[in-house]
C-alpha positions in Angstrom: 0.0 0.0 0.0 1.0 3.6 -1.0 0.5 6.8 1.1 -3.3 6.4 2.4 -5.3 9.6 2.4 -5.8 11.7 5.5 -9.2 13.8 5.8 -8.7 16.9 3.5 -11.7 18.6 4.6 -9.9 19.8 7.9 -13.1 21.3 9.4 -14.0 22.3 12.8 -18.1 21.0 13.1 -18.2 22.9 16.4 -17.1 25.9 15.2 -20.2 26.8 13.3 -21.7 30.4 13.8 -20.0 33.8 14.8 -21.2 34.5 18.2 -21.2 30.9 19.1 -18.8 30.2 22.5 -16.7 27.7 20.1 -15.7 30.8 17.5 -15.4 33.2 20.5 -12.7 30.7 22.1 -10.8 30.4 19.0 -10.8 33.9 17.7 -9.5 34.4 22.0 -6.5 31.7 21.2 -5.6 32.9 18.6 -5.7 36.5 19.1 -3.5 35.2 22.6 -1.0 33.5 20.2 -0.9 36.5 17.6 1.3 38.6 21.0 3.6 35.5 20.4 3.4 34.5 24.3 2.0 30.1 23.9 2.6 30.2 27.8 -0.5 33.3 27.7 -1.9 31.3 25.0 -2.9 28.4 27.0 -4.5 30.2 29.9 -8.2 29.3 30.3 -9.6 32.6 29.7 -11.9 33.9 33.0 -15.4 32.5 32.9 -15.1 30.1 30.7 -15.3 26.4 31.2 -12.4 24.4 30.9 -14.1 21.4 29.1 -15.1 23.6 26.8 -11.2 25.5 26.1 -10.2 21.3 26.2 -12.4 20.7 23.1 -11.1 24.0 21.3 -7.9 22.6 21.4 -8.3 19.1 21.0 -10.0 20.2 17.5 -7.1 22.8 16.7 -4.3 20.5 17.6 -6.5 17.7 15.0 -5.9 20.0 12.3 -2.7 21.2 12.9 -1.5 17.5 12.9 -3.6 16.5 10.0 -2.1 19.4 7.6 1.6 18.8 9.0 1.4 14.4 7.8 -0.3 15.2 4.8 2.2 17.2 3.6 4.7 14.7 4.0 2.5 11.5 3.7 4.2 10.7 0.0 7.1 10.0 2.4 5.1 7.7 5.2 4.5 4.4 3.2 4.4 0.9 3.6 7.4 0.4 3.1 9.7 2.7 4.4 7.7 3.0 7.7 6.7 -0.5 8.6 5.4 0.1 11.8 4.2 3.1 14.0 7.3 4.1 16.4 9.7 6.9 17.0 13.2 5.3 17.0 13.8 2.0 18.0 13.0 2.0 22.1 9.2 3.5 21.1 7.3 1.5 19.3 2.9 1.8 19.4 0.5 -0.2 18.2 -3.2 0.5 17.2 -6.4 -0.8 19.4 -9.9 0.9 18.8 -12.0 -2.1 20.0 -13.9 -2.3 17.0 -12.1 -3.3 13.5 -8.8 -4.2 16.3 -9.9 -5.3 18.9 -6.2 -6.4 20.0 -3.3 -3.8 20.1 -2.1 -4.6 16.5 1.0 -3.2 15.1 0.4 -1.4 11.5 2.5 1.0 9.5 2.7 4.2 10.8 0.7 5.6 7.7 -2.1 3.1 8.6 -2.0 4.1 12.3 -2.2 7.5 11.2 -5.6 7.4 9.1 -7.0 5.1 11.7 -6.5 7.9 14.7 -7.8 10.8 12.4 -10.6 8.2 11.6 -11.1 7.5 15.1 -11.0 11.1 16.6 -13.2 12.2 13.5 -15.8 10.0 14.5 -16.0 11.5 18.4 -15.6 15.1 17.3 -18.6 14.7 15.3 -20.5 13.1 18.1 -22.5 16.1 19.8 -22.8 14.1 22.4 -19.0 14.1 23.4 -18.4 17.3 21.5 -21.5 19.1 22.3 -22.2 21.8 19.7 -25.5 23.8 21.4 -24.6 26.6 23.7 -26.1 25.2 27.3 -25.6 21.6 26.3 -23.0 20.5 28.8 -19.9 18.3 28.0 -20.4 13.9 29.3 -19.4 13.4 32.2 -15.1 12.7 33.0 -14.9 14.6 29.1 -11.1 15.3 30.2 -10.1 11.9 31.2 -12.2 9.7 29.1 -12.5 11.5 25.8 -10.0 14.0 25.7 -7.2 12.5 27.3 -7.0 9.4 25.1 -7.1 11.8 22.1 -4.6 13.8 23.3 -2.3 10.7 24.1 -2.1 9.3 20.7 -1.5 12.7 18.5 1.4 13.0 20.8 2.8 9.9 19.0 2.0 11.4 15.4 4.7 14.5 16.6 6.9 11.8 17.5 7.0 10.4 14.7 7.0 13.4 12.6 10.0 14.5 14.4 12.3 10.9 14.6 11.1 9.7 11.1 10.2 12.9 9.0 12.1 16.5 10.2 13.8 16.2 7.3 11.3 15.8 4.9 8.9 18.8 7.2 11.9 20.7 6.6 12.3 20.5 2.8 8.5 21.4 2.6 9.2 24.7 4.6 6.8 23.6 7.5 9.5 23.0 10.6 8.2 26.7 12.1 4.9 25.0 12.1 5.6 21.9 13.5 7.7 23.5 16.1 5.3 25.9 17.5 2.3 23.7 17.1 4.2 20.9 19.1 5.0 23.4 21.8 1.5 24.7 22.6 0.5 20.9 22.4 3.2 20.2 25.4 2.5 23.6 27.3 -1.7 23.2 26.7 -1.6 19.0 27.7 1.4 19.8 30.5 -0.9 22.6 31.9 -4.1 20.7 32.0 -2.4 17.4 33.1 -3.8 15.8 30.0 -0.8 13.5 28.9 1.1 11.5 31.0 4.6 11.9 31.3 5.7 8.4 30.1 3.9 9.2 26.8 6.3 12.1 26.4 9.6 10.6 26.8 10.0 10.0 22.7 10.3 13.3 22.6 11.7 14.7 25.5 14.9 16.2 23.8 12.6 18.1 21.6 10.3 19.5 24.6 14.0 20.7 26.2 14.8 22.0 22.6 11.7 24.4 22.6 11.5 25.3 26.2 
Protein backbone atom coordinates (compact mmCIF):
# COMPACT_ATOMS: atom_id res chain seq x y z
CA UNK A 1 0.00 0.00 0.00
CA UNK A 2 1.04 3.64 -0.97
CA UNK A 3 0.53 6.82 1.12
CA UNK A 4 -3.28 6.43 2.38
CA UNK A 5 -5.34 9.59 2.38
CA UNK A 6 -5.79 11.71 5.46
CA UNK A 7 -9.16 13.77 5.83
CA UNK A 8 -8.68 16.90 3.52
CA UNK A 9 -11.67 18.57 4.57
CA UNK A 10 -9.91 19.78 7.91
CA UNK A 11 -13.09 21.26 9.37
CA UNK A 12 -13.98 22.32 12.80
CA UNK A 13 -18.08 20.99 13.07
CA UNK A 14 -18.22 22.85 16.36
CA UNK A 15 -17.11 25.86 15.21
CA UNK A 16 -20.24 26.79 13.30
CA UNK A 17 -21.67 30.44 13.82
CA UNK A 18 -19.97 33.77 14.79
CA UNK A 19 -21.25 34.48 18.24
CA UNK A 20 -21.25 30.94 19.13
CA UNK A 21 -18.78 30.21 22.45
CA UNK A 22 -16.70 27.75 20.07
CA UNK A 23 -15.74 30.84 17.47
CA UNK A 24 -15.39 33.17 20.48
CA UNK A 25 -12.71 30.74 22.11
CA UNK A 26 -10.81 30.37 18.99
CA UNK A 27 -10.82 33.93 17.69
CA UNK A 28 -9.51 34.44 22.00
CA UNK A 29 -6.50 31.70 21.18
CA UNK A 30 -5.58 32.95 18.55
CA UNK A 31 -5.69 36.54 19.14
CA UNK A 32 -3.53 35.20 22.62
CA UNK A 33 -0.99 33.48 20.23
CA UNK A 34 -0.87 36.50 17.60
CA UNK A 35 1.34 38.56 20.97
CA UNK A 36 3.55 35.55 20.39
CA UNK A 37 3.43 34.49 24.26
CA UNK A 38 2.03 30.12 23.88
CA UNK A 39 2.60 30.18 27.77
CA UNK A 40 -0.47 33.28 27.66
CA UNK A 41 -1.94 31.28 24.99
CA UNK A 42 -2.86 28.41 26.97
CA UNK A 43 -4.51 30.19 29.95
CA UNK A 44 -8.21 29.30 30.34
CA UNK A 45 -9.55 32.59 29.73
CA UNK A 46 -11.93 33.86 32.98
CA UNK A 47 -15.37 32.49 32.94
CA UNK A 48 -15.07 30.07 30.75
CA UNK A 49 -15.33 26.37 31.19
CA UNK A 50 -12.37 24.45 30.93
CA UNK A 51 -14.11 21.38 29.07
CA UNK A 52 -15.15 23.63 26.80
CA UNK A 53 -11.23 25.51 26.08
CA UNK A 54 -10.22 21.34 26.24
CA UNK A 55 -12.37 20.74 23.14
CA UNK A 56 -11.05 24.03 21.30
CA UNK A 57 -7.86 22.56 21.44
CA UNK A 58 -8.32 19.11 20.96
CA UNK A 59 -9.97 20.21 17.54
CA UNK A 60 -7.11 22.76 16.65
CA UNK A 61 -4.30 20.46 17.61
CA UNK A 62 -6.46 17.66 14.99
CA UNK A 63 -5.90 20.01 12.27
CA UNK A 64 -2.65 21.21 12.92
CA UNK A 65 -1.45 17.50 12.92
CA UNK A 66 -3.60 16.49 10.04
CA UNK A 67 -2.08 19.36 7.61
CA UNK A 68 1.63 18.85 9.00
CA UNK A 69 1.38 14.43 7.78
CA UNK A 70 -0.35 15.19 4.77
CA UNK A 71 2.18 17.21 3.57
CA UNK A 72 4.72 14.69 3.99
CA UNK A 73 2.54 11.47 3.71
CA UNK A 74 4.19 10.66 0.03
CA UNK A 75 7.09 10.01 2.38
CA UNK A 76 5.14 7.74 5.21
CA UNK A 77 4.47 4.44 3.21
CA UNK A 78 4.43 0.90 3.61
CA UNK A 79 7.39 0.42 3.14
CA UNK A 80 9.65 2.66 4.35
CA UNK A 81 7.68 3.02 7.71
CA UNK A 82 6.69 -0.51 8.58
CA UNK A 83 5.44 0.10 11.85
CA UNK A 84 4.23 3.08 14.01
CA UNK A 85 7.34 4.08 16.40
CA UNK A 86 9.74 6.87 17.03
CA UNK A 87 13.17 5.32 17.01
CA UNK A 88 13.82 1.95 18.02
CA UNK A 89 12.99 2.04 22.08
CA UNK A 90 9.18 3.51 21.08
CA UNK A 91 7.26 1.45 19.34
CA UNK A 92 2.85 1.85 19.37
CA UNK A 93 0.50 -0.18 18.20
CA UNK A 94 -3.16 0.48 17.24
CA UNK A 95 -6.43 -0.77 19.42
CA UNK A 96 -9.90 0.92 18.78
CA UNK A 97 -12.00 -2.13 20.03
CA UNK A 98 -13.89 -2.32 17.01
CA UNK A 99 -12.06 -3.33 13.51
CA UNK A 100 -8.76 -4.21 16.30
CA UNK A 101 -9.90 -5.31 18.87
CA UNK A 102 -6.15 -6.45 19.96
CA UNK A 103 -3.32 -3.83 20.11
CA UNK A 104 -2.11 -4.64 16.49
CA UNK A 105 1.03 -3.17 15.13
CA UNK A 106 0.45 -1.42 11.50
CA UNK A 107 2.47 0.99 9.46
CA UNK A 108 2.72 4.22 10.80
CA UNK A 109 0.67 5.60 7.66
CA UNK A 110 -2.15 3.15 8.58
CA UNK A 111 -1.99 4.13 12.32
CA UNK A 112 -2.21 7.54 11.15
CA UNK A 113 -5.64 7.38 9.10
CA UNK A 114 -6.99 5.13 11.70
CA UNK A 115 -6.53 7.93 14.69
CA UNK A 116 -7.80 10.76 12.43
CA UNK A 117 -10.63 8.24 11.61
CA UNK A 118 -11.10 7.52 15.09
CA UNK A 119 -10.98 11.08 16.60
CA UNK A 120 -13.19 12.20 13.45
CA UNK A 121 -15.78 10.02 14.52
CA UNK A 122 -15.97 11.51 18.40
CA UNK A 123 -15.62 15.08 17.26
CA UNK A 124 -18.58 14.65 15.34
CA UNK A 125 -20.47 13.06 18.06
CA UNK A 126 -22.51 16.06 19.76
CA UNK A 127 -22.77 14.07 22.45
CA UNK A 128 -19.01 14.12 23.37
CA UNK A 129 -18.39 17.34 21.48
CA UNK A 130 -21.52 19.15 22.27
CA UNK A 131 -22.17 21.77 19.65
CA UNK A 132 -25.51 23.81 21.36
CA UNK A 133 -24.56 26.56 23.72
CA UNK A 134 -26.13 25.24 27.28
CA UNK A 135 -25.61 21.65 26.25
CA UNK A 136 -23.00 20.45 28.77
CA UNK A 137 -19.88 18.31 27.99
CA UNK A 138 -20.36 13.89 29.29
CA UNK A 139 -19.45 13.38 32.24
CA UNK A 140 -15.14 12.70 32.98
CA UNK A 141 -14.91 14.58 29.07
CA UNK A 142 -11.12 15.28 30.19
CA UNK A 143 -10.13 11.89 31.18
CA UNK A 144 -12.16 9.70 29.15
CA UNK A 145 -12.47 11.46 25.76
CA UNK A 146 -9.97 14.05 25.73
CA UNK A 147 -7.19 12.51 27.30
CA UNK A 148 -7.02 9.43 25.05
CA UNK A 149 -7.09 11.82 22.13
CA UNK A 150 -4.62 13.77 23.26
CA UNK A 151 -2.34 10.74 24.12
CA UNK A 152 -2.06 9.28 20.68
CA UNK A 153 -1.54 12.69 18.54
CA UNK A 154 1.43 13.02 20.83
CA UNK A 155 2.85 9.86 19.04
CA UNK A 156 2.01 11.42 15.38
CA UNK A 157 4.68 14.48 16.59
CA UNK A 158 6.88 11.79 17.52
CA UNK A 159 7.01 10.37 14.75
CA UNK A 160 7.02 13.35 12.62
CA UNK A 161 10.04 14.53 14.37
CA UNK A 162 12.31 10.91 14.62
CA UNK A 163 11.07 9.68 11.12
CA UNK A 164 10.18 12.86 9.03
CA UNK A 165 12.08 16.46 10.22
CA UNK A 166 13.81 16.20 7.29
CA UNK A 167 11.26 15.78 4.93
CA UNK A 168 8.88 18.77 7.24
CA UNK A 169 11.89 20.73 6.58
CA UNK A 170 12.29 20.50 2.76
CA UNK A 171 8.52 21.40 2.60
CA UNK A 172 9.15 24.74 4.57
CA UNK A 173 6.81 23.60 7.53
CA UNK A 174 9.54 22.96 10.59
CA UNK A 175 8.15 26.69 12.07
CA UNK A 176 4.95 25.02 12.14
CA UNK A 177 5.59 21.89 13.51
CA UNK A 178 7.72 23.46 16.07
CA UNK A 179 5.32 25.87 17.45
CA UNK A 180 2.32 23.70 17.13
CA UNK A 181 4.22 20.91 19.09
CA UNK A 182 5.01 23.36 21.77
CA UNK A 183 1.48 24.74 22.56
CA UNK A 184 0.55 20.91 22.43
CA UNK A 185 3.18 20.24 25.37
CA UNK A 186 2.46 23.59 27.34
CA UNK A 187 -1.66 23.21 26.72
CA UNK A 188 -1.62 18.99 27.73
CA UNK A 189 1.38 19.82 30.51
CA UNK A 190 -0.90 22.63 31.85
CA UNK A 191 -4.09 20.68 31.97
CA UNK A 192 -2.36 17.41 33.09
CA UNK A 193 -3.77 15.84 29.97
CA UNK A 194 -0.84 13.53 28.89
CA UNK A 195 1.15 11.46 31.00
CA UNK A 196 4.59 11.87 31.27
CA UNK A 197 5.70 8.38 30.07
CA UNK A 198 3.85 9.24 26.84
CA UNK A 199 6.29 12.06 26.43
CA UNK A 200 9.58 10.55 26.81
CA UNK A 201 10.03 10.00 22.66
CA UNK A 202 10.27 13.28 22.63
CA UNK A 203 11.65 14.71 25.54
CA UNK A 204 14.94 16.22 23.82
CA UNK A 205 12.57 18.14 21.62
CA UNK A 206 10.32 19.49 24.55
CA UNK A 207 14.02 20.74 26.17
CA UNK A 208 14.82 21.95 22.64
CA UNK A 209 11.75 24.42 22.55
CA UNK A 210 11.50 25.34 26.18
Amino acid sequence: MDSVAINTNISDNRSSGVGSVQYQLRQYAETTLGKGSLREAVLLPEGESLEEWIACHVVDFYNHINMLFMSISHHCTDETCPKMCAGEKYNYLWRDGVAYKEPTQVSANLYVKLLMGWVDGQLDDTRLFPVELGHPFPQGFKEKVACPILKRMVRVYAHLYWHHYPQIRQVGLATMLNTSFNHFILFVTKFDLVDNSELQAVKDVVKSLA
